[in-house]
N, C-alpha and C positions, 0 to 999 in steps of 0.2 A: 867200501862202506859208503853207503849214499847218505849225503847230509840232509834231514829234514827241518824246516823250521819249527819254531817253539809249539804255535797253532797245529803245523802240520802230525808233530809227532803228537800233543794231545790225542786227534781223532784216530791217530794208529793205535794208540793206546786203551783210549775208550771201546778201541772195536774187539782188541785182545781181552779186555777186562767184560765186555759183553759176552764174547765167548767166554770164556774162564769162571767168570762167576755169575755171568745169567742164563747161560743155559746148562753150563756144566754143574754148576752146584742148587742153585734156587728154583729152577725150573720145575725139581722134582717132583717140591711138593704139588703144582698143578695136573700131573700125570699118577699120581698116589692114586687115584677111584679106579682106574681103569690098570693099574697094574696089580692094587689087590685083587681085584676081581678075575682077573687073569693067570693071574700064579697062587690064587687061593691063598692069601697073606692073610693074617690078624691082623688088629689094630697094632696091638703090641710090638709083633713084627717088625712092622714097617716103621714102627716108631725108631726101633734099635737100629733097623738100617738107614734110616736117616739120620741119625747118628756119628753112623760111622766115615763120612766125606768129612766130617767137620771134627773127628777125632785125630784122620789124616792128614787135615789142614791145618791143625795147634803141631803136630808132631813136626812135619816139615817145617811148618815157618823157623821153627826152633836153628834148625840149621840152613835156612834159606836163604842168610845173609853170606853164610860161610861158601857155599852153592856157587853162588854168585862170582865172589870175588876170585874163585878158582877158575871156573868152565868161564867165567866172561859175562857179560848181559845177552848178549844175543844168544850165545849156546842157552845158557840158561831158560831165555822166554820160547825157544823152539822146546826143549828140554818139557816147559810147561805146557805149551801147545801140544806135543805129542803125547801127554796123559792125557787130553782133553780128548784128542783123537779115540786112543784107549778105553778110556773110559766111556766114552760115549758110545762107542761101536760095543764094546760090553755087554751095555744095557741092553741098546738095541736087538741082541741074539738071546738074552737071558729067556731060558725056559723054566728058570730054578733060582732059588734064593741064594746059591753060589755065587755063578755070571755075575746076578744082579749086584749082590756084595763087595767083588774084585772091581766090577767097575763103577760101582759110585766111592770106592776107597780111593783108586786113579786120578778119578773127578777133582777127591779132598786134594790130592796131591799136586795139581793142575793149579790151583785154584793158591796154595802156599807158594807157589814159586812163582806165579807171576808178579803180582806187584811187588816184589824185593828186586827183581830183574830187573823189571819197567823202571823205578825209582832208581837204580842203577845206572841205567841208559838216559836217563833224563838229567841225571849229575853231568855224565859226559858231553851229552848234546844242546844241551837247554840252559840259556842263562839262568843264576841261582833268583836274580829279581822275580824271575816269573813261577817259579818250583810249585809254589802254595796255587797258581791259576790252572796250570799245567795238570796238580793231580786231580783240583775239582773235578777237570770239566773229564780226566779217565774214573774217577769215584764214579761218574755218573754213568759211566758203560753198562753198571748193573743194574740200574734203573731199562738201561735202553734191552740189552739183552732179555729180562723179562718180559719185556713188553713182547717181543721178537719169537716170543716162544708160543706166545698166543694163536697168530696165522695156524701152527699145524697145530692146535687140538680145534680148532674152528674147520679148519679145509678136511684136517685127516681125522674124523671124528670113530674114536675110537679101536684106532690104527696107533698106540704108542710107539710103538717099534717103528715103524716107519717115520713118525716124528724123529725119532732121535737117530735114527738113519743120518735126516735131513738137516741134524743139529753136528751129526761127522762129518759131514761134507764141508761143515763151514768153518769146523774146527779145523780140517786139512788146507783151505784156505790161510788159516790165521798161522800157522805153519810155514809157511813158504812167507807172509807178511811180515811175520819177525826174521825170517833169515834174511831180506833184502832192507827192510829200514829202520832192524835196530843194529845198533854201534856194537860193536866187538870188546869192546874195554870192557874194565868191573867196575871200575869207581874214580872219581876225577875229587883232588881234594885242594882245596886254597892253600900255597908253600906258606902265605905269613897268618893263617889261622893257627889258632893256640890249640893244645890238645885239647878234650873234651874234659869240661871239670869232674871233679867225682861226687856220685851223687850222695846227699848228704841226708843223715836220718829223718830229718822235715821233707823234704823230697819223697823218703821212701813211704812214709807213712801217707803222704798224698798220694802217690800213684799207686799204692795199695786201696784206700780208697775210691779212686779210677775206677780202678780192676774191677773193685765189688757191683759197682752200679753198673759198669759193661756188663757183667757177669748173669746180673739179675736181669737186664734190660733183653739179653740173650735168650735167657732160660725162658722169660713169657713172650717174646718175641716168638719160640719157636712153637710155640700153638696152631700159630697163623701160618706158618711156614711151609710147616709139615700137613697139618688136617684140616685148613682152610676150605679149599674146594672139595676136598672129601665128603666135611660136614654139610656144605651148601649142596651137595649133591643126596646124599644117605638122609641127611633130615629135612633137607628144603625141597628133595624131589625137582630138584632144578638139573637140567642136562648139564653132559658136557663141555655143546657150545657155550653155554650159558655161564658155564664155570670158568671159563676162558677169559668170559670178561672181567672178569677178577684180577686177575695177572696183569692183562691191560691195564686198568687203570689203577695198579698198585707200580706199575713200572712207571705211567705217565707221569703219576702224583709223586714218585720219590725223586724226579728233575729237581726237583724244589728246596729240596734238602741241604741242596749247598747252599744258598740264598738264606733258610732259616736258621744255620750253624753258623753263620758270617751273622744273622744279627743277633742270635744269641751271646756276640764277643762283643760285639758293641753296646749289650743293658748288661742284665744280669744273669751268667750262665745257669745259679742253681734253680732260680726262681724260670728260666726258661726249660730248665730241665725238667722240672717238676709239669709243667702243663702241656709240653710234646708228651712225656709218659704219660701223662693221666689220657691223653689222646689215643695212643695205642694201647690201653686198657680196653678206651670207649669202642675200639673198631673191634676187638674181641666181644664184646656183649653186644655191641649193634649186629654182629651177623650171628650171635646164637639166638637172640633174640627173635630177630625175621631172617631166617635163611632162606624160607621160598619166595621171599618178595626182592627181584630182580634187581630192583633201583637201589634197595635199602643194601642188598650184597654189594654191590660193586662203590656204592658212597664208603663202605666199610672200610673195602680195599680201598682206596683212593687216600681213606685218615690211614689206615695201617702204611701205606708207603711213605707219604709224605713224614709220619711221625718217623719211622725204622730209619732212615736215610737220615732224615735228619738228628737224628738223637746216634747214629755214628758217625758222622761228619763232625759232632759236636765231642766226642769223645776223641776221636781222630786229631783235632784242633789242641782238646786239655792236654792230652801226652805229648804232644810239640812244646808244649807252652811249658811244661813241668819237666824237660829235658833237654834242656839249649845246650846242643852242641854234640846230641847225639839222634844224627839225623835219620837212621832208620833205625831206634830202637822204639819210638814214641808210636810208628805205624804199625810194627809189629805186636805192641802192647796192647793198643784200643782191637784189633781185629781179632786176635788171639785170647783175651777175655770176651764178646761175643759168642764166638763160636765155640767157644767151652761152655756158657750155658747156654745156647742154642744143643749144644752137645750130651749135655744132660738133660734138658726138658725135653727132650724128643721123644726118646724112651720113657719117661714121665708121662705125659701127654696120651702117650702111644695106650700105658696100661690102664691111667684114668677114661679113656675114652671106653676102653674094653668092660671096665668095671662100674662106671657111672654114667658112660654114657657120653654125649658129646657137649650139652646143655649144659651140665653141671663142671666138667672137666674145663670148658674155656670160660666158667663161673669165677670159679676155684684159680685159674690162673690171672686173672681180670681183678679177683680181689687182691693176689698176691702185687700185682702192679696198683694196684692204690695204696697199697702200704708201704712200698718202695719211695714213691713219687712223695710221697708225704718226709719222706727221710731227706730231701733232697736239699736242704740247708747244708746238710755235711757234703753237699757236691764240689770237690778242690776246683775252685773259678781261676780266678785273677790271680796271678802271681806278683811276687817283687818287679818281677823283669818286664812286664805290660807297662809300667809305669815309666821309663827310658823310651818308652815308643810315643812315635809324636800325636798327636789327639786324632788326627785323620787318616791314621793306618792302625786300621782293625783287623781281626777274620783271620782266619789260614793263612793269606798270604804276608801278613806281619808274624803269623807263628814261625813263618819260615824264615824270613827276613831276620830276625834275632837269633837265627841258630850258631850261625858260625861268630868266633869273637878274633881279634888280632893279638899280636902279642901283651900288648897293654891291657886286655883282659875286656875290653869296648866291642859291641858290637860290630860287624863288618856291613856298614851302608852300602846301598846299592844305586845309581846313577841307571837306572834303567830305562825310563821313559823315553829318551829319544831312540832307541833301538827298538823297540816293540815294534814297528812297524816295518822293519827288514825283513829280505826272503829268507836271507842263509843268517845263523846264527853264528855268533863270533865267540870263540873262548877267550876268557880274560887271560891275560899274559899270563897271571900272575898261576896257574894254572900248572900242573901237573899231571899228564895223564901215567898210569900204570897199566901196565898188563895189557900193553898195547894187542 
């Protein structure tokens, strides 16, 4: 096993998270104009088959932890990488709504194993100080991989199959990058950390809560997901290249997200909640609005990323924050509401387009997100346990920091700062590895 440093393993990470979820699962919806047209799909359709990766990916995560801890991290993120492979070469051959079907459900599956793995491997290899900096900067791989998918509908215009040829290739790369620099263990756990408390009816009732505004955030999220370039193409008479640039600066503008979810922890989370949503409302009506005016598309995409990134970063943050001391169930929870209703509004979306049209249907969805965002005083913020945190550590990386507690039932402080700067990372003594 090669040791990587904290930085080093980030950008391994980021690159597998790029593939896995920027071109394996999000991509799609940029290649929807040119694969209905090609396989003679409905709206409807394709709505259902977009769908279905993100049915995949609630299903797997479910047991994605258990995954893990058996086959190891590294098995496991090859495990993930070779759905990716799969799945993508799938695509690439589909002549028929079958092919197409088995391999964006692989994609789903691709896309649920990896970050339980990575997070996995990051317990083992990666000081617990840095955990919160470490997933940022891999969150943002899907930011990067969108962007990455642009090149081929730009160079290979109207050549999908070939695009996603060129999206297995990279996926077989990522393949062989997880068998050499991730760690073989399942999980690394602190010997004088206390079990994990049990979660209590105030608890439950908050992260039910969570759940519902990921849920909803999901479900008009997938508007944009699924029939974004579709609609800029079918109603704005804008090309393919042209539609590219959508992707781009929806993957450029969602960098930003970790930055806007880190200061959403430092004022007020519901009241920032409420004005990223009403944002990614505004980038559904700015492009049905003008979809053939070039500048006003791609402004759209730019709020739609920056809002999407950031308003699951900020979900991502609440279930850390609403779960101390259960370190992968809180990432499992905010991703896994997401893509349940991105899971259901797809096929929504899909028949309303069919039935009203594409104008009315991201109308309809757009109103549905002003009425949400308006709800968003009941958004579960600040917890008891924020307030044991010292005034100058905010954001993700204090969500993580308060996870594990010691015997006395006290958070376990970190002394990290003079090691951030080391090549090789050091495990604390105090440490236990399993499943060597």
């Amino acid at each position: 096993m090669q040791q990587v440093s904290g930085m080093r393993f980030a950008l391994v990470g980021a690159i597998l998270i790029a593939i896995s979820f920027g071109l394996a699962r999000f991509a799609f919806g940029l290649f929807v104009p040119q694969i209905r047209a090609d396989l003679a799909l409905s709206a409807n359709t394709i709505g259902t088959i977009a769908a279905l990766p993100l049915i995949s990916f609630v299903l797997i995560s479910l047991v994605a932890p258990l995954v893990t801890k058996y086959f190891g991290a590294r098995n496991t993120t090859v495990l993930s990488a070779t759905f990716a492979v799969v799945g993508l070469a799938l695509v690439s051959q589909a002549r028929g709504p079958i092919l197409l079907v088995i391999g964006v459900v692989a994609c789903g599956i691709c896309t649920g194993l990896m970050m339980p793995a990575l997070t996995a491997a990051m317990q083992a290899l990666v000081d617990r100080s840095i955990h919160g900096r470490v997933s940022s900067v891999m969150n943002a791989g899907t930011s990067i991989g969108v962007a990455l998918s642009v090149p081929a509908v730009v160079l290979l215009v109207g050549a999908w199959r070939y695009a996603y040829f060129s999206f297995t290739l990279f996926a077989i790369v990522g393949v062989f990058l997880a068998w050499y620099l991730i760690p073989s263990v399942s999980r690394v756990r602190s010997s004088d950390a206390a079990p994990p408390p049990k979660i209590t009816v105030r608890q439950s009732w908050r992260l039910f809560s969570l759940f519902l505004f990921a849920f909803a955030m999901g479900f008009i999220a997938s508007a944009y997901w699924t029939f974004g370039p579709d609609l800029a193409i079918n109603l704005g008479a804008l090309s393919s290249q042209q539609s590219g640039w959508l992707w781009l600066a929806l993957g450029v503008a969602g960098l930003g997200g970790a930055i806007i979810s880190d200061l959403a922890d430092r004022n007020n989370p519901a009241i920032t909640h409420a004005l990223v949503l009403m944002m990614l409302t505004t980038s559904l009506t700015l492009l049905a609005a003008s979809p053939g005016q070039i500048y006003l598309a791609v402004f759209s995409a730019m709020i739609f990323g920056l809002a999407y990134m950031s308003l699951t970063g900020l979900y991502l943050m609440t279930a850390i924050r609403l779960l101390p001391g259960h370190l992968s169930v809180g990432p499992v929870l905010a991703f896994v509401a997401c893509a349940l209703g991105q899971a259901v509004g797809s096929p929504i979306i899909g028949l309303f387009v069919e039935k009203l049209g594409y104008a009315d249907s991201f109308s309809i969805f757009a109103a549905a997100g002003i009425f949400i965002s308006l709800l968003s005083p009941l958004y579960p913020g600040r917890t008891e346990l924020d307030s044991e945190a010292p005034e100058d550590e905010a954001g993700l990386q204090a969500a993580y920091d308060y996870q594990l507690q010691n015997d006395e039932g006290e958070p376990l402080q970190s002394n990290y700062p003079e090691q951030v700067e080391q090549d090789e990372p050091k495990l604390p003594a105090t440490l236990d590895k399993e499943n060597q």
